[in-house]
N, C-alpha and C positions, 0 to 999 in steps of 0.2 A: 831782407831778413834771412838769416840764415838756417839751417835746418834746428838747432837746440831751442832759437828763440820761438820757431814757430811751433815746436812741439810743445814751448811751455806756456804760450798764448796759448792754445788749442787748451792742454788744460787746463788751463787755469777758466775759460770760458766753458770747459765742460763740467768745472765742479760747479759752475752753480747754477748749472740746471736741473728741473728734476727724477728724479731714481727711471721712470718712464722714457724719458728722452737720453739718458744715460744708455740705457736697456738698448734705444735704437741704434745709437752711435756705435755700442760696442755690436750691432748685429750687420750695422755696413761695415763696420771694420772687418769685421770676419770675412764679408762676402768680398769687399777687394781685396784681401790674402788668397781669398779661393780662385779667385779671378785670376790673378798674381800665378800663382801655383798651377794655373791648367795651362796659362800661358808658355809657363817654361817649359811642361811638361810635351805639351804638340807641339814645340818649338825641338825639343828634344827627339820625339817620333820623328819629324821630318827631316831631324838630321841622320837619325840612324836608315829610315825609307830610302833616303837616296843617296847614300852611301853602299848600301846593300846592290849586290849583284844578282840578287832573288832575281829580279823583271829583265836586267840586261838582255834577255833575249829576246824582247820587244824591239828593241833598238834596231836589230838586226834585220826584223821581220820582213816581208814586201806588204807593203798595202792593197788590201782584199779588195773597196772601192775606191772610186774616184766621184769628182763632181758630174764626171759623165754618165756615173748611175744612177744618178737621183732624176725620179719620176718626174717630181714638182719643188719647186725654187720657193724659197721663203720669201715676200716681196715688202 
């Protein structure tokens, strides 16, 4: 099934149910738009995060400890 058929299956099964369950359908739809939309959007921050040379000079740094300073070992 292609995507036109299934969107006209879809409504065609949502007109006939009623005004209530209508209500719900159109409040998930909204929530996977929203879902949809934060996705691209933290997809979009972590392109610009690490792209950016703000932190590059982490990179650089020497490491303060080692395994050899820890008191106690996680087991």
């Amino acid at each position: 099934m292609d995507r036109n058929d299934l969107i006209e299956n879809t409504m065609l099964k949502i007109s006939q149910l009623p005004d209530f369950k209508i209500r719900e359908i159109n409040d998930f739809a909204d929530f996977l738009l929203q879902k949809i939309d934060d996705q691209i959007l933290q997809e979009g921050i972590h392109e610009l995060t690490s792209k950016s040379k703000v932190f590059s000079y982490l990179n650089e740094e020497e490491d303060l400890y080692s395994v050899n300073d820890l008191k106690e070992r996680y087991k």
